[in-house]
C-alpha atoms as one frame of an Amber mdcrd trajectory, in Angstrom:
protein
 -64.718  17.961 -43.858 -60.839  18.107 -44.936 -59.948  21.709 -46.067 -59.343
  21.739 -49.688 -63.076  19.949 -50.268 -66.161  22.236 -50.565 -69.667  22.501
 -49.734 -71.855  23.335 -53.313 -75.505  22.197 -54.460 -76.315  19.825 -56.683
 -78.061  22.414 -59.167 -74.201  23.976 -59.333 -73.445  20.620 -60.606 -75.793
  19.994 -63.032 -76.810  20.958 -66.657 -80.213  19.107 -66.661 -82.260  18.378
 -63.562 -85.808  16.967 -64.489 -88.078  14.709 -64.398 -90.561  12.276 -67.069
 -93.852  11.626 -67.393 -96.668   9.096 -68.347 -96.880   8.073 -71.829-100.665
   9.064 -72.975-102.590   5.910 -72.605-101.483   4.719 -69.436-100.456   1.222
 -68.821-101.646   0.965 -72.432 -99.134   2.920 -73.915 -96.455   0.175 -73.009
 -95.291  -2.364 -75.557 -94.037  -5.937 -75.690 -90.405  -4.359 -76.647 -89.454
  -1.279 -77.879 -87.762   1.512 -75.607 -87.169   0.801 -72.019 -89.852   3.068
 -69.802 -88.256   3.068 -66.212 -90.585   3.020 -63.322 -89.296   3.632 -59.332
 -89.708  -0.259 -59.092 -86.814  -0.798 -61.966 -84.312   1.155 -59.090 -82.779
  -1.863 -56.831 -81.482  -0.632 -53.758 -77.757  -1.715 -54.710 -78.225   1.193
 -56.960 -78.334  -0.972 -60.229 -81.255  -0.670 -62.540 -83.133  -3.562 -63.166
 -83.793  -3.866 -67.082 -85.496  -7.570 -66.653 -88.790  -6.017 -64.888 -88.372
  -2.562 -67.588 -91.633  -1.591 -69.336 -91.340  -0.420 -72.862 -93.116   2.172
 -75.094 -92.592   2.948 -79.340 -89.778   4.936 -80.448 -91.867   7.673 -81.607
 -93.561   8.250 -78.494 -89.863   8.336 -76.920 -88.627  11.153 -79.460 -91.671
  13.199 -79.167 -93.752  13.308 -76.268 -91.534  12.368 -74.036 -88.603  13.703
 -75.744 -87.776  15.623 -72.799 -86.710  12.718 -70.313 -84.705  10.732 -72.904
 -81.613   9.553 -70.274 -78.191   9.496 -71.198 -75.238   7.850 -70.385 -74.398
   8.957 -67.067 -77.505  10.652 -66.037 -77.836  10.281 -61.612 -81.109   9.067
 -60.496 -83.214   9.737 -57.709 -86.681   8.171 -56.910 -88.837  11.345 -55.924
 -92.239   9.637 -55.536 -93.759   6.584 -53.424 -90.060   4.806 -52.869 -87.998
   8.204 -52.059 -84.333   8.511 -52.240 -83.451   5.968 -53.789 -80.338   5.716
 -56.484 -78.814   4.691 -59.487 -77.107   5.551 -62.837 -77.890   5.038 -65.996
 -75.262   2.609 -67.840 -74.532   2.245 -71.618 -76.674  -1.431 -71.578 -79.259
   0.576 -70.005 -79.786   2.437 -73.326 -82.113   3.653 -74.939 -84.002   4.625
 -71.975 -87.067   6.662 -70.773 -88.933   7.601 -67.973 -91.811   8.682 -65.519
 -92.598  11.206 -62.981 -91.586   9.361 -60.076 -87.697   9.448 -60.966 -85.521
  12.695 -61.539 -82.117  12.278 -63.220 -79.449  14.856 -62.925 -76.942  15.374
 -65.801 -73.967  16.819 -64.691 -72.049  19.617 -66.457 -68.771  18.517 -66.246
 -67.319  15.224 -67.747 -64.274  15.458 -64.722 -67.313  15.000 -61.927 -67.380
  11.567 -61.037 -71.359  10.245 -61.364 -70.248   7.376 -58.714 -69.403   9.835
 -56.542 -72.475  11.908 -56.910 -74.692   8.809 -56.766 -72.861   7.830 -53.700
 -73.118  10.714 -51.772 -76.860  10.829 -52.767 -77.626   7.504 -51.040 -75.377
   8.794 -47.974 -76.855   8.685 -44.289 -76.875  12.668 -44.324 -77.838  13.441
 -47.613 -80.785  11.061 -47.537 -81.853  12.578 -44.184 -81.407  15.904 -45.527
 -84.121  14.392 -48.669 -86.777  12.878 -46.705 -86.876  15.610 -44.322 -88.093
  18.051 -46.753 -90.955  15.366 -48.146 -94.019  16.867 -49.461 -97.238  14.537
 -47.727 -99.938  13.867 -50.460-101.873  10.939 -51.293 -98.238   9.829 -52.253
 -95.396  11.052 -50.669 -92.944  13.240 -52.763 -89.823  14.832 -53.046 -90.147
  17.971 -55.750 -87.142  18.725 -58.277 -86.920  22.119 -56.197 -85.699  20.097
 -53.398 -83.758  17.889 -55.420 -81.795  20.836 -56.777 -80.850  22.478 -53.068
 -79.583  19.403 -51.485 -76.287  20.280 -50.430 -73.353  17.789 -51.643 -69.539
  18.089 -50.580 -67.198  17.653 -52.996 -63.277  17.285 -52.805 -60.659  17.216
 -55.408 -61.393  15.223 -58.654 -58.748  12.780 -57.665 -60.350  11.846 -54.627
 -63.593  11.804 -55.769 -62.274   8.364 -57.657 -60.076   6.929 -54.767 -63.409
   7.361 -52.503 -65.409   5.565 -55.388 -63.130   2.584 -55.395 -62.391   2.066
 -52.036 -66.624   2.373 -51.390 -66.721  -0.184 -54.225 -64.372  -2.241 -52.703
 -65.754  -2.848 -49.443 -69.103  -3.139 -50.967 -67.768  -5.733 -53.163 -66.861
  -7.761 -50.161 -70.041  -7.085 -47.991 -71.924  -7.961 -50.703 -70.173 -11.317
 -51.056 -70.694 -11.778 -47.613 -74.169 -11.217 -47.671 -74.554 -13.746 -50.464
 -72.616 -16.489 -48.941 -75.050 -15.819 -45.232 -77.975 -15.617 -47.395 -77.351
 -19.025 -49.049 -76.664 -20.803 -45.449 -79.790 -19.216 -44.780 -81.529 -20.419
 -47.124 -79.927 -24.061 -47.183 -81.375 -24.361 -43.333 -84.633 -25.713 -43.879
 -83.174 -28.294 -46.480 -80.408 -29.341 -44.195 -83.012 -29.346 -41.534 -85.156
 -32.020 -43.378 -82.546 -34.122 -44.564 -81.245 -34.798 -40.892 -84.725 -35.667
 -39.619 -84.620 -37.959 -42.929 -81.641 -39.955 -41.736 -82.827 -39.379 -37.990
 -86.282 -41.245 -38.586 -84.696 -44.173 -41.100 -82.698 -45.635 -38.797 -79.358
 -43.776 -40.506 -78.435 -41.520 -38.023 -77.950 -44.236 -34.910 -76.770 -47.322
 -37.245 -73.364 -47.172 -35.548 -75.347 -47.071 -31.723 -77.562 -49.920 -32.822
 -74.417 -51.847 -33.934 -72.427 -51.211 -30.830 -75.439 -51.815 -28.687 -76.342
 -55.289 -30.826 -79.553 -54.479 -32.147 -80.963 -54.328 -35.877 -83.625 -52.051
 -37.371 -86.151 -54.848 -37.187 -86.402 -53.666 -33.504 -88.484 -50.209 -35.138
 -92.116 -51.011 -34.849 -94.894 -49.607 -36.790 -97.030 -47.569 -34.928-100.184
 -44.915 -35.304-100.230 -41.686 -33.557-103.450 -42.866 -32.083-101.826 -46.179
 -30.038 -98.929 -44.182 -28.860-100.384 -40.729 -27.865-102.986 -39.377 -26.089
-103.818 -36.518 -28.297-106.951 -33.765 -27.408-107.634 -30.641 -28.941-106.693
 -27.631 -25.894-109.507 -25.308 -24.657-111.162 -22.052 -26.237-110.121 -19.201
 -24.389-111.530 -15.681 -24.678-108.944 -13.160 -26.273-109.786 -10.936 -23.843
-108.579 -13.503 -20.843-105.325 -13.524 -22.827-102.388 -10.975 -21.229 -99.631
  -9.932 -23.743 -97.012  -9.145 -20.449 -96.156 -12.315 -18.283 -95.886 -11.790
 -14.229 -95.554 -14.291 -11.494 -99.420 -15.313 -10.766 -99.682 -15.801 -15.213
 -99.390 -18.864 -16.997 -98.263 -19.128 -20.979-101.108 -19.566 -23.484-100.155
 -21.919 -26.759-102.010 -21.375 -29.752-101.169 -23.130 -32.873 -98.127 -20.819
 -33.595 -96.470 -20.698 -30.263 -96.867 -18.338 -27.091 -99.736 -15.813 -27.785
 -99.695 -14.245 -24.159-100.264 -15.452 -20.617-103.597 -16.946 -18.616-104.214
 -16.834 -15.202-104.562 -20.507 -14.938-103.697 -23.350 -16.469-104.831 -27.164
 -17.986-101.479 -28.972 -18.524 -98.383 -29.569 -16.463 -95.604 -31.197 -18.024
 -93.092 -31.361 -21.305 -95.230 -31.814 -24.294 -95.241 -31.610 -27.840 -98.199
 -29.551 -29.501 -99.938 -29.425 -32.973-101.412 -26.399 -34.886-104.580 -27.513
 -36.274-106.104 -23.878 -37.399-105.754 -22.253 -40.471-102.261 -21.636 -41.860
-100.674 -23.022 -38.656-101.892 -26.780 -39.476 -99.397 -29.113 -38.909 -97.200
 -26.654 -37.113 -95.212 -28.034 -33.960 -94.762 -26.551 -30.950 -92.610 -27.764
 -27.748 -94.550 -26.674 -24.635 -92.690 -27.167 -20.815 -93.991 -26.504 -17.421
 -97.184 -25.555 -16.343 -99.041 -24.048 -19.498-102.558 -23.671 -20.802-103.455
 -24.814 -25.019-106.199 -23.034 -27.009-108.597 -24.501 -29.059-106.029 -24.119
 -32.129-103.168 -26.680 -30.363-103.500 -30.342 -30.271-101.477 -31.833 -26.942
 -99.568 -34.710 -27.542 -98.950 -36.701 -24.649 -97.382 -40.060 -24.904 -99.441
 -43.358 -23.382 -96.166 -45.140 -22.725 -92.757 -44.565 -21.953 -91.747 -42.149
 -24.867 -88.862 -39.400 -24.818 -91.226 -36.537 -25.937 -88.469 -34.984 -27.073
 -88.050 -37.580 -30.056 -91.845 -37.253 -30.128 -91.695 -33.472 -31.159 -89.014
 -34.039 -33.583 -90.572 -36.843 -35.142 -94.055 -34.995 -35.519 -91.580 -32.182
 -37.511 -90.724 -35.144 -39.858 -94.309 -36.474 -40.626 -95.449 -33.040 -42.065
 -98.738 -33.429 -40.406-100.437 -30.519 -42.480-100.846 -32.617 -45.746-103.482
 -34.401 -43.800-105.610 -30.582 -43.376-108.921 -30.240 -44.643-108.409 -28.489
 -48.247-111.195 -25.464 -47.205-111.064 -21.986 -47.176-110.445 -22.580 -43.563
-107.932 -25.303 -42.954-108.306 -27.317 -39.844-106.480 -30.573 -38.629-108.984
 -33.558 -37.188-107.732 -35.208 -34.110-109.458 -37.984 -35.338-107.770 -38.467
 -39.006-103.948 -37.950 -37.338-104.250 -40.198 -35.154-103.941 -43.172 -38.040
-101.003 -41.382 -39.400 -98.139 -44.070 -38.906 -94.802 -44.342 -37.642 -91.903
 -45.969 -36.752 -91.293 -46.595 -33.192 -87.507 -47.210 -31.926 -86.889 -48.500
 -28.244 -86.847 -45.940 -25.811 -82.705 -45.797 -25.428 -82.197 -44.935 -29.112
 -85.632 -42.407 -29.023 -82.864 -40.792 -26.329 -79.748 -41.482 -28.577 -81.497
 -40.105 -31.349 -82.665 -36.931 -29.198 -78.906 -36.345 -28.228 -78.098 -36.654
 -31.666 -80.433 -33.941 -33.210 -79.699 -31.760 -30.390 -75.891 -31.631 -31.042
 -76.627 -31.100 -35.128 -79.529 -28.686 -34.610 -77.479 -26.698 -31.397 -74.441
 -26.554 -34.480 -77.016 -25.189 -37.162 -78.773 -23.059 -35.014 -74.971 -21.362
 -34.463 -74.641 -20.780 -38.047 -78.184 -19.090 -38.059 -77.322 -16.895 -35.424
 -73.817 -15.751 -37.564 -75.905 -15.646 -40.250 -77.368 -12.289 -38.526 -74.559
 -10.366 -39.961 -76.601 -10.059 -43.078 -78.848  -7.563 -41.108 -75.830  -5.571
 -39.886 -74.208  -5.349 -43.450 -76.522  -2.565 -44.346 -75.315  -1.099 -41.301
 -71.989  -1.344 -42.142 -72.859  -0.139 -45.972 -74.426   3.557 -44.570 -71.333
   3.863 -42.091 -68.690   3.666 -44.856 -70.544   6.472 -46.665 -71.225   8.451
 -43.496 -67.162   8.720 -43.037 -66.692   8.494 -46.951 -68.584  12.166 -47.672
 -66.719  13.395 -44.406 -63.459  12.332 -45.725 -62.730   9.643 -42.885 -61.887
   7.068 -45.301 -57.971   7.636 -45.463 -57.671   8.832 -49.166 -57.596  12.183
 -48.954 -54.313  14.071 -49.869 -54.148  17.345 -47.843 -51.813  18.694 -50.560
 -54.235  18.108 -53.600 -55.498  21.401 -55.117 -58.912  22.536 -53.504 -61.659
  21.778 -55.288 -63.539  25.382 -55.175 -61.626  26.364 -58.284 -63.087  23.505
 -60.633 -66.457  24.855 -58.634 -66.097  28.491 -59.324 -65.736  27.781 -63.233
 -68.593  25.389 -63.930
């Protein structure tokens, strides 16, 4: 820590450190409107309140029996039971505002202490370790204002305190906007996804081959599952002849969902698509290659004539086979009823044009899924810039700024 910062407690800092408590009447004490009542679930994890989900309780009740947790502008909060450690301050559109046992808020003494700062350090790698370490275990985990008050904070010169603020608010401010922009590609996969099997499986995506190779879309036939496939349910299988490790002498075991271990032996040699037929998994498609074995809850889909199964598996993706499941408590898929499910049926060459096709797009998307994994590293990145920002690694501090012990010494 540079030399003219200083290690104090948060108690040194503060003029209030408490806590609320339940409005008399429970849950039906709240209100339709009124004065916002904040729970541990109102604290995001940016550190912003959320006043959309807020309950709310009368004024009276907020002046007198819980008179004692009104907040105020610039209060520091800290979730101290269930959710522990997490932040926030309280913000002028935040007001009037109340509270419950879960959260503490710290007022601090002096108006020259910066609350970002204070709120910041809080949610630091260190500081939160140095939190949840001391948790109390009871039927709810806790943290107890005791605690609260004895957790160690540094603090350098009031100037810094700001240039640390902004330059953590800064970066933030970009990660953030980072984070949104993966999120959204994220989220836009599925949707892009369908769309290109949309223009795959309507003849749009290969007009230009079928042009260049002289042949029209009248050459699609309409087909069922049934003429085309071969389709049989796979075999039950014990759980406990189901291995979770794979080795040399094991086989992989397809439920409706994917691998779910490895068999000893196995019932199908080949490259074939498979259906989920079971429960949540209806309709679900699965590309199975080599020698493998299929349980009870995977349909096998092998093709009667020449077929690129590859097309095959991407095409069963497009037909959204799980509207056809029974509507039970227990969803299943009859061989039987998909097999009438119709399709259209290009030649074999532009099954294999179309196959080359979706491969390219899908290899390309898949990419942008896989950069997409910054979003879980941003968080990352987020405790990192605290860690060096409360260690004073962030290059703002100014050596020759008074120390901060004498603004200490007099509060």
């Amino acid at each position: 820590m540079p030399g003219n910062w200083v290690w104090t407690r948060i108690e040194t800092l503060s003029s209030v450190i408490s806590k609320g408590t339940t409005p008399t009447g429970g849950k039906d004490a709240y209100k339709d409107s009124g004065i916002g009542f904040l729970r541990v679930e109102n604290i995001l994890e940016n550190g912003i309140i959320d006043n959309e989900s807020l309950k709310y309780i009368d004024e009276q009740t907020h002046n007198s029996v819980l008179k004692r947790s009104i907040l105020a502008e610039r209060d520091v909060l800290v979730s101290i039971a269930g959710t522990l450690g997490r932040t926030a301050i309280v913000r002028e559109e935040n007001l009037p505002l109340n509270t419950n046992q879960a959260v503490a808020f710290i007022r601090l003494i002096s108006k020259d202490l910066n609350e970002v700062y204070i709120e910041k350090a809080l949610s630091s790698p260190k500081l939160q370790e140095m939190l949840l370490a001391q948790t109390k275990v009871t039927s709810i985990p806790n943290l107890t204002l005791e605690i609260i008050k004895n957790i160690p904070i540094p603090i350098p010169p009031i100037p810094e305190q700001h240039r640390i603020v902004a330059r953590i608010e800064s970066r933030f401010t970009k990660l953030d906007r980072a984070k949104e922009l993966a999120q959204s590609a994220l989220d836009s996969f599925e949707t892009r996804k369908a769309a290109i099997l949309h223009k795959a499986f309507t003849g749009e995506l290969t007009e230009k081959w079928r042009e260049e190779h002289g042949v029209g879309l009248e050459s699609w036939e309409e087909k069922s599952l049934g003429e085309v496939f071969d389709m049989r349910a796979g075999k039950f299988i014990e759980a406990k002849m189901i291995f979770q490790e794979d080795n040399n002498a094991r086989y992989p075991c397809f439920g409706g969902n994917g691998v779910r271990g490895y068999v000893d032996n196995y019932n199908t040699e080949g490259d074939f698509p498979l259906i989920g037929r079971q429960g949540a998994l209806c309709g679900n498609i699965n590309m199975a290659s080599g020698k493998f074995c299929a349980t009870e809850h995977a349909v096998i889909v092998k093709p009667k004539t020449d077929t690129n199964v590859f097309w095959a598996f991407h095409m069963l993706n497009k037909l959204n086979l799980n509207q056809y499941s029974t509507a039970t408590a227990q969803p299943g898929l009859a061989v039987s009823k998909i097999s009438g499910v119709s399709f259209l049926l290009p030649s074999l060459p532009e099954q294999t044009e179309i196959v080359r096709i979706l491969d390219s797009l899908f290899e390309k998307e898949q990419r942008a899924r896989e950069l997409c994994g910054v979003i879980e590293k941003i968080d990352l990145m987020k405790k990192a810039i605290l860690a060096r920002a409360f260690r004073g690694e962030l290059g703002t501090n100014d050596p020759g700024e008074e120390r901060v012990v004498g603004l200490v010494e007099e509060i």
